[in-house]
Biotite code that builds the C-alpha atoms (Angstrom):
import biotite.structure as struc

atoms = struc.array([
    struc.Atom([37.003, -98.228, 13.735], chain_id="A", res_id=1, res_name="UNK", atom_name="CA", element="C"),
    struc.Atom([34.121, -98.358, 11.622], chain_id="A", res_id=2, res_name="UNK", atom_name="CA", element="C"),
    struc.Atom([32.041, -95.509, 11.261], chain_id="A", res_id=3, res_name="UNK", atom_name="CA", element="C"),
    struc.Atom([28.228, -95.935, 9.094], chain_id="A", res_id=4, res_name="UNK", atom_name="CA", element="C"),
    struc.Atom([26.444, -92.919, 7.862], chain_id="A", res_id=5, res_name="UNK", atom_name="CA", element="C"),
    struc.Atom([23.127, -92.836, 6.071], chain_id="A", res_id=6, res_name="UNK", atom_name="CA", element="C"),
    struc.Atom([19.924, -94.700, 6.205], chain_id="A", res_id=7, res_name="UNK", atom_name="CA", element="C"),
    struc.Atom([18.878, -97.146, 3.940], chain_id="A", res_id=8, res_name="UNK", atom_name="CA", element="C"),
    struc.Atom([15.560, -98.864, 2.624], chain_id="A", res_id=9, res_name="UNK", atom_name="CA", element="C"),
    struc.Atom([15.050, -102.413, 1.618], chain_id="A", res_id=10, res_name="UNK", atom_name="CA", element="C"),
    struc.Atom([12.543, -105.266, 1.008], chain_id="A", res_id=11, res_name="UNK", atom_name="CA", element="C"),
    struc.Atom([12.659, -108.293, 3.200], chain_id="A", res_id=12, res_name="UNK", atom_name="CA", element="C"),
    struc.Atom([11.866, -111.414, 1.077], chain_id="A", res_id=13, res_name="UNK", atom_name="CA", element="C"),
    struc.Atom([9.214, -114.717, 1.953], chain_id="A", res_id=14, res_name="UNK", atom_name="CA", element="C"),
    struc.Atom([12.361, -116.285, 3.868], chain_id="A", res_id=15, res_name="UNK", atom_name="CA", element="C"),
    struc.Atom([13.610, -113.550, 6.116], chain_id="A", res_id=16, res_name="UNK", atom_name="CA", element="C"),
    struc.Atom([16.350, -112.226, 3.786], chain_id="A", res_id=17, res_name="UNK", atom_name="CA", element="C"),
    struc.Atom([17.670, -108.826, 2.447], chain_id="A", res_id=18, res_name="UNK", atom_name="CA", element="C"),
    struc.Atom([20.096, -107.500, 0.250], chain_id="A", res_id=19, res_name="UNK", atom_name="CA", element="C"),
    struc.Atom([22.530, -105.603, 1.605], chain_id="A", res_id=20, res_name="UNK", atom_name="CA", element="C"),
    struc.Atom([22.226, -102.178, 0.354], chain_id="A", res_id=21, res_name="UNK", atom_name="CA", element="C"),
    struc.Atom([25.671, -101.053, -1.626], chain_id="A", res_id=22, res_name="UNK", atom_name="CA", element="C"),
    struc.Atom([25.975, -97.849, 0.634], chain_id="A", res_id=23, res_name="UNK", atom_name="CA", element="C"),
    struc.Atom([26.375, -99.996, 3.534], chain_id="A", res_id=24, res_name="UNK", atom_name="CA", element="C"),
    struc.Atom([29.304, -102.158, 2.022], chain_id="A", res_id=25, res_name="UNK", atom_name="CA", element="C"),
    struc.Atom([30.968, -99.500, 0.450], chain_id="A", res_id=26, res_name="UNK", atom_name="CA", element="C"),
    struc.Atom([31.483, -98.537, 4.156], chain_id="A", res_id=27, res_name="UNK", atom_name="CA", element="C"),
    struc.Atom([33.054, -101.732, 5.480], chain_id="A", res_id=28, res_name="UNK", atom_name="CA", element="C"),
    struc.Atom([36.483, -102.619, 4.630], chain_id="A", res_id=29, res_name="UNK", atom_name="CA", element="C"),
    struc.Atom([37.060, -103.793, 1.618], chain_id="A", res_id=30, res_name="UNK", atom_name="CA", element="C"),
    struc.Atom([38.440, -107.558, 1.044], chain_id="A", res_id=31, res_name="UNK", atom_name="CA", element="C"),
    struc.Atom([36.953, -108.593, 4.325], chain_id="A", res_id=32, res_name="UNK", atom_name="CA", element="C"),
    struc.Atom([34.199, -111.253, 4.784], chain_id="A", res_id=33, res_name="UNK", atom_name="CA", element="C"),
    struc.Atom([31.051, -109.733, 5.666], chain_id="A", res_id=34, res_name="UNK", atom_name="CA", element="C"),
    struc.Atom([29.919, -110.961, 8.729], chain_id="A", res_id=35, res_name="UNK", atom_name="CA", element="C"),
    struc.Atom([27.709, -109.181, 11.373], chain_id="A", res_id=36, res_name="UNK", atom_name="CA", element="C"),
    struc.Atom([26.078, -110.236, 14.831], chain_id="A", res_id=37, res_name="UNK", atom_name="CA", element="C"),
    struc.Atom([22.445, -108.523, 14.810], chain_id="A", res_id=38, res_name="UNK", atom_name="CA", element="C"),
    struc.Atom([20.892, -108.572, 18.643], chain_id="A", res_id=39, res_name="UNK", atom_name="CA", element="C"),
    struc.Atom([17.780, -106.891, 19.926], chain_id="A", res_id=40, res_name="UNK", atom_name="CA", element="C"),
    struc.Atom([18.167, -103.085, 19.939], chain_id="A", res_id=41, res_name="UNK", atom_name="CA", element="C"),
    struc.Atom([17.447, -100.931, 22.869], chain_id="A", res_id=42, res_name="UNK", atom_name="CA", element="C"),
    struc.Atom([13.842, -100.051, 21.017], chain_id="A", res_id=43, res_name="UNK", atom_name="CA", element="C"),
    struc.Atom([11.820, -101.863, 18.756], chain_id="A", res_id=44, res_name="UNK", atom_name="CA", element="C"),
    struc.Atom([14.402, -102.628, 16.239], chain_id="A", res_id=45, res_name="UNK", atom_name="CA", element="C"),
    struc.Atom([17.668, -104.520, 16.039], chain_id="A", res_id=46, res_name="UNK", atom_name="CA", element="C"),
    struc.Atom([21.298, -103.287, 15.704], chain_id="A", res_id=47, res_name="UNK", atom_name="CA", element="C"),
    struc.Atom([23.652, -104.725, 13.705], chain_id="A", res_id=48, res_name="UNK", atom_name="CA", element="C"),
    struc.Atom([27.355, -104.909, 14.307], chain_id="A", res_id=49, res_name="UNK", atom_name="CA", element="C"),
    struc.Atom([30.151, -105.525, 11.943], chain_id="A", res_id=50, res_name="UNK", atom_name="CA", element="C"),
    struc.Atom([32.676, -108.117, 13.861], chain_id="A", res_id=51, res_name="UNK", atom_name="CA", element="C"),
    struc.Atom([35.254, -105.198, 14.017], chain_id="A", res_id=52, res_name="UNK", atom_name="CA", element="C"),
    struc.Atom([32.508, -102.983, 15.896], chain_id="A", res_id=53, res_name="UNK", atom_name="CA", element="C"),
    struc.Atom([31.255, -106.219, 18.174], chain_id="A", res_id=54, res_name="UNK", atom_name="CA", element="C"),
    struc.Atom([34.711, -107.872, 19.333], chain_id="A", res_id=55, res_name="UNK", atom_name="CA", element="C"),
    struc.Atom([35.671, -104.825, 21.617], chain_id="A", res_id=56, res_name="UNK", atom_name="CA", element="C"),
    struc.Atom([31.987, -104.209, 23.114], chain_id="A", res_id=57, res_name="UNK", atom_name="CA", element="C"),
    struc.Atom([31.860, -107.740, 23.750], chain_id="A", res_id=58, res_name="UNK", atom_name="CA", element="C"),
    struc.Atom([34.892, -108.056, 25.295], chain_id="A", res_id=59, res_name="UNK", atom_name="CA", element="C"),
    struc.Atom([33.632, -105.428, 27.746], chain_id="A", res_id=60, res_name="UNK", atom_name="CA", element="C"),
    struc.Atom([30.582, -107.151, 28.189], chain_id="A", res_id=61, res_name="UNK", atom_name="CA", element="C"),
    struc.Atom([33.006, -110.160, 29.143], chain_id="A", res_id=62, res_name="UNK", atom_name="CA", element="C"),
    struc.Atom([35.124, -108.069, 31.566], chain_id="A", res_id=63, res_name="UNK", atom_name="CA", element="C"),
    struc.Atom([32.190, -107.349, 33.646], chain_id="A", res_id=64, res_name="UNK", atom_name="CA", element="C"),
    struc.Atom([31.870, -108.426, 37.182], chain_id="A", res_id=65, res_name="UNK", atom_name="CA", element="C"),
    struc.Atom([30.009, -111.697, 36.951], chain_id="A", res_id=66, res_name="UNK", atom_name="CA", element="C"),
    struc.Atom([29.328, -111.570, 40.940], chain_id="A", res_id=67, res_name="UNK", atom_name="CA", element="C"),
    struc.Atom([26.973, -108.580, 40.109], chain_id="A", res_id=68, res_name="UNK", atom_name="CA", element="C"),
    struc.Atom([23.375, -109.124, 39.829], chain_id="A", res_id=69, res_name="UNK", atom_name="CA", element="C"),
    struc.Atom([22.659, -106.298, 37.936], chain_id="A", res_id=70, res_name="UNK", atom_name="CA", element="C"),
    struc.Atom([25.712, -107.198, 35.373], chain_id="A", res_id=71, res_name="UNK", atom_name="CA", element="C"),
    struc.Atom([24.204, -110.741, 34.914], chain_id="A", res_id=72, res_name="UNK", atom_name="CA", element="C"),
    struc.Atom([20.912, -109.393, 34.259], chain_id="A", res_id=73, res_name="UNK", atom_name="CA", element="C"),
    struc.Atom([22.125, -106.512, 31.859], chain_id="A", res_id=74, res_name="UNK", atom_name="CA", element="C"),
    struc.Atom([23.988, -109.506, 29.659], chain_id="A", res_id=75, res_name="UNK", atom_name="CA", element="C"),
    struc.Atom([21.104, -111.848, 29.584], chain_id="A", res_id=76, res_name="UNK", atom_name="CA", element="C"),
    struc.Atom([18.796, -108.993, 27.845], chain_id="A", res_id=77, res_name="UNK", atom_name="CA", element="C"),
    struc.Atom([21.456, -107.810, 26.050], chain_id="A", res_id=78, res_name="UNK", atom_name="CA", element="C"),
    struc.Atom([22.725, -111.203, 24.430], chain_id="A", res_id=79, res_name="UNK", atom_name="CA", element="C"),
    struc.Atom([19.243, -112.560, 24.740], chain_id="A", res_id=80, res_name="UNK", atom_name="CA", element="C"),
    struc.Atom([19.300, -113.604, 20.742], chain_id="A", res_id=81, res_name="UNK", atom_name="CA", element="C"),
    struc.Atom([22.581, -112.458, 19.037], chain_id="A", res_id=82, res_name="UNK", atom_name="CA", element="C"),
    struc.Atom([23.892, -114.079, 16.065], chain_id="A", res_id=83, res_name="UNK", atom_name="CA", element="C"),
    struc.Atom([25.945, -113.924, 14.051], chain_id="A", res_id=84, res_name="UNK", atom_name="CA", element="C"),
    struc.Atom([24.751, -113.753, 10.066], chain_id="A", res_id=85, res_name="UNK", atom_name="CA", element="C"),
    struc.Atom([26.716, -113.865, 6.957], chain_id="A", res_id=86, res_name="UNK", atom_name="CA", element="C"),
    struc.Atom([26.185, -112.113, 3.872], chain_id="A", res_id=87, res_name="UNK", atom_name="CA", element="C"),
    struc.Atom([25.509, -114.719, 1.436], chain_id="A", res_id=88, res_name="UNK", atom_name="CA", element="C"),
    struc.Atom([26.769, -115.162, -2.503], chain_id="A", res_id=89, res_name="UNK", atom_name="CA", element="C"),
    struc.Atom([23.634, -113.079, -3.510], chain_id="A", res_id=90, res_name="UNK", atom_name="CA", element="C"),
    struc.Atom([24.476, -110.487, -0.932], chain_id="A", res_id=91, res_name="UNK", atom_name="CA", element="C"),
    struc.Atom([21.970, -111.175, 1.076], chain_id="A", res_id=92, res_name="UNK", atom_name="CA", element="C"),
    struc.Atom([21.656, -111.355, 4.779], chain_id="A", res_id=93, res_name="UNK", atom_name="CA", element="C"),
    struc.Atom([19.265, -113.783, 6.550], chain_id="A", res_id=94, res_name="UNK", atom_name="CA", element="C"),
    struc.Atom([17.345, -111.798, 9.279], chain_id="A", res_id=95, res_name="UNK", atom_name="CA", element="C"),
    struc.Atom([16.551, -114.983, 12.172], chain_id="A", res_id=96, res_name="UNK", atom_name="CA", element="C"),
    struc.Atom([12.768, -115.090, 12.829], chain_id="A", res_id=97, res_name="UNK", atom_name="CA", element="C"),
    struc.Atom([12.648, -114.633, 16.460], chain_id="A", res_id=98, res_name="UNK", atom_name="CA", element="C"),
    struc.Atom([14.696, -111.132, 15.990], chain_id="A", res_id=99, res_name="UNK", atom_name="CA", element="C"),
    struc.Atom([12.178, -110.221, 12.949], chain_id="A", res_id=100, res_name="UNK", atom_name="CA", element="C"),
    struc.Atom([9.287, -110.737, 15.472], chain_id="A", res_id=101, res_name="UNK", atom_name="CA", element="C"),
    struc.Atom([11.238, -108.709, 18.177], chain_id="A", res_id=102, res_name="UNK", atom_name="CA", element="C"),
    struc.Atom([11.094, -105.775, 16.047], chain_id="A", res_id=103, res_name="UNK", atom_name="CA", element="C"),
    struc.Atom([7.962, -106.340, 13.989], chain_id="A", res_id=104, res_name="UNK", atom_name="CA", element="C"),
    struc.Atom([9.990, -106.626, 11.237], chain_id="A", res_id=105, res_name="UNK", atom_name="CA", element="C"),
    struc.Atom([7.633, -108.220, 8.123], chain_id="A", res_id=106, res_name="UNK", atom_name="CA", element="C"),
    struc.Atom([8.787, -106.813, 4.737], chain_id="A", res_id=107, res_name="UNK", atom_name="CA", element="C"),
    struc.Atom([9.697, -102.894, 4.493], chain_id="A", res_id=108, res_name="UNK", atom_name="CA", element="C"),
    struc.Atom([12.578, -102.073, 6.418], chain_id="A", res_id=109, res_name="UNK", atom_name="CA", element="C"),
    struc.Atom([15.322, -98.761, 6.948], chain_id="A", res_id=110, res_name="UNK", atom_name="CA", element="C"),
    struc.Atom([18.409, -99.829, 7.865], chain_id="A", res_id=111, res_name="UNK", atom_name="CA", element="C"),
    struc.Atom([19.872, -96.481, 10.087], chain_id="A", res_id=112, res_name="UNK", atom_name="CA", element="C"),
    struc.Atom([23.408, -95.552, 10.959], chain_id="A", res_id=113, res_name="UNK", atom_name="CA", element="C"),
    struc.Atom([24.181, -95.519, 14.620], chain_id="A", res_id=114, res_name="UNK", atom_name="CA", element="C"),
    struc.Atom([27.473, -94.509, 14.727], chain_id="A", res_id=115, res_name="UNK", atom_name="CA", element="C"),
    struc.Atom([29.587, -97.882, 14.710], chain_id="A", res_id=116, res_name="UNK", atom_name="CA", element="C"),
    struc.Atom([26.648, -100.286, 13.896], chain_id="A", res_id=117, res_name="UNK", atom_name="CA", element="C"),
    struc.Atom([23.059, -100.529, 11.614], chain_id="A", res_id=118, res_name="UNK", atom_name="CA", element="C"),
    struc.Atom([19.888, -100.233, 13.342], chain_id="A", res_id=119, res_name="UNK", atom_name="CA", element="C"),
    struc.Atom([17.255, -102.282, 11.368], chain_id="A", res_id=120, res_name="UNK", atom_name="CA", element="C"),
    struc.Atom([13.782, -101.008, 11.910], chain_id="A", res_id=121, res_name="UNK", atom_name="CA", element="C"),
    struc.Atom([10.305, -101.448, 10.134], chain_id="A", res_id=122, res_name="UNK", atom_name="CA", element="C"),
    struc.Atom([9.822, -98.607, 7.433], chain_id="A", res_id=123, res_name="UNK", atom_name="CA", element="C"),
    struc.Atom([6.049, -97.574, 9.147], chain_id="A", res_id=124, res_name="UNK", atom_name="CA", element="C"),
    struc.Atom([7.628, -97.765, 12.930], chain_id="A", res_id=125, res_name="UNK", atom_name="CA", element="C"),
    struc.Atom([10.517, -95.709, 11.878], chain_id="A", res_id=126, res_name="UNK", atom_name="CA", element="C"),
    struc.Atom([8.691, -92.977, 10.286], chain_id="A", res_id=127, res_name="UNK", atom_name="CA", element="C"),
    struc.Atom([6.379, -93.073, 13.197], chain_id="A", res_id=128, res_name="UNK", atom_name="CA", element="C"),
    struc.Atom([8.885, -92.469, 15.024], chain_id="A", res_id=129, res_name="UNK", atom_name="CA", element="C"),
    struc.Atom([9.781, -89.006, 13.697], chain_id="A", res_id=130, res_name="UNK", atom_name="CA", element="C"),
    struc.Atom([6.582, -87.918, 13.563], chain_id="A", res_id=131, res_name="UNK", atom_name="CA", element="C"),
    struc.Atom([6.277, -87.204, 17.123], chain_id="A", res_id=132, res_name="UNK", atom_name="CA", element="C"),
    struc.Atom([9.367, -85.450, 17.815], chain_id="A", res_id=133, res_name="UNK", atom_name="CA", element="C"),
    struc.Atom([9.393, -82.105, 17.140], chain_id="A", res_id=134, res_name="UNK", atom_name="CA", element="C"),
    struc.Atom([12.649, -79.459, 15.911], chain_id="A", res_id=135, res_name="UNK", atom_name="CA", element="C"),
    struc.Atom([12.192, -78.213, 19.583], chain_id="A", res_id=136, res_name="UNK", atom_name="CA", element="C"),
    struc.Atom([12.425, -81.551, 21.224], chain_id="A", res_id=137, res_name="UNK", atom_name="CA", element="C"),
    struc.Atom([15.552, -82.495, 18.866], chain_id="A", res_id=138, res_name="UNK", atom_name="CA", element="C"),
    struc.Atom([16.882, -79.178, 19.932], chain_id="A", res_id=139, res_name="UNK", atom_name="CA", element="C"),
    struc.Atom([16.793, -79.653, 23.757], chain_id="A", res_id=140, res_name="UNK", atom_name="CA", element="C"),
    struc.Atom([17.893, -83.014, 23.991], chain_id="A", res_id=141, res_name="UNK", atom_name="CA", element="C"),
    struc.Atom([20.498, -82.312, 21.553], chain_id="A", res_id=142, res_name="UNK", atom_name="CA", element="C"),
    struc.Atom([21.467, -79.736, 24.062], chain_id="A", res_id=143, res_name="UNK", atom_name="CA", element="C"),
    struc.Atom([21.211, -81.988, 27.100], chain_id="A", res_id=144, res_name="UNK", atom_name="CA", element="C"),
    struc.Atom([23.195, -84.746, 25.897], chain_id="A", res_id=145, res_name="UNK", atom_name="CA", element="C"),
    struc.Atom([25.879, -82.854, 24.378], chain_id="A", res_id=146, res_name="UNK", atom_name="CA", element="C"),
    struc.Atom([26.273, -80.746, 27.221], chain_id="A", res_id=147, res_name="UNK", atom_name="CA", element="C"),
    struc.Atom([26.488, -84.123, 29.404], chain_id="A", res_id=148, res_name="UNK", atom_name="CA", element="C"),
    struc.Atom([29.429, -85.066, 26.872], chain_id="A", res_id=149, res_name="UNK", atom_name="CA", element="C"),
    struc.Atom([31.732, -81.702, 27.573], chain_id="A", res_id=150, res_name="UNK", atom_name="CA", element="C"),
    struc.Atom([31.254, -81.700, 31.201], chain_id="A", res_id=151, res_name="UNK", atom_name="CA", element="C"),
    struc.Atom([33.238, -85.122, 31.754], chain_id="A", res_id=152, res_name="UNK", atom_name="CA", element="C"),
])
């Protein structure tokens, strides 16, 4: 299983493209054709998966109960824009323009580890974003959640 760490910046060019920082790759296997699906993250940014890291969770997605409303409706927001992107000969990944509007994405952007994908976000969003969260906030919900994780 793949496993990112680290947050990286780049510059997205007139076209929608990036280079794919060398951090990042140097964390994917090596020999293997770089290939991601990038959907609509849960907030304001997109997540990038690796294929190795989006074959399994989409196979769950698959094995849901179709008969369920809720599962129907949980797919369609989920999947609502995935595709899958390629890292080109330049090593550069073309972000799709209706995923770059999603997140507000224009040209500075932090690519963020979340565990076994990238979360893409704009540079000014992002920072914003830890601005408002305070040692003692990090604290209790770090507390909360990894309490939650123990008890089961």
């Amino acid at each position: 299983m793949i496993g990112f760490i680290g947050e990286y910046e780049a510059t997205i060019d007139s076209k929608g493209r990036f280079l794919l920082p060398a951090g990042i790759k140097k964390q994917l296997p090596e020999g293997q054709i770089l290939v991601f699906v990038i959907n609509r993250g849960f907030e304001k940014c997109l997540s990038m998966y690796p294929m190795e890291s989006w074959a399994p969770l989409y196979h769950s997605i698959s094995s849901l109960n179709d008969f369920d409303p809720k599962v129907r409706e949980f797919r369609r927001y989920f999947l609502n824009g995935a595709m899958q992107i390629e890292v080109d000969g330049a090593g550069r990944l073309l972000l799709p323009k209706s995923l770059m509007e999603h997140a507000g994405l224009e040209k500075d952007i932090v690519l963020v580890s979340a565990v076994n994908k990238m979360e893409i976000w704009d540079k000014n969003k992002y920072q914003q974003f830890f601005e408002n969260f305070s040692p003692e906030t990090f604290s209790g919900l770090a507390a909360e959640v990894m309490t939650k994780k123990e008890q089961h």
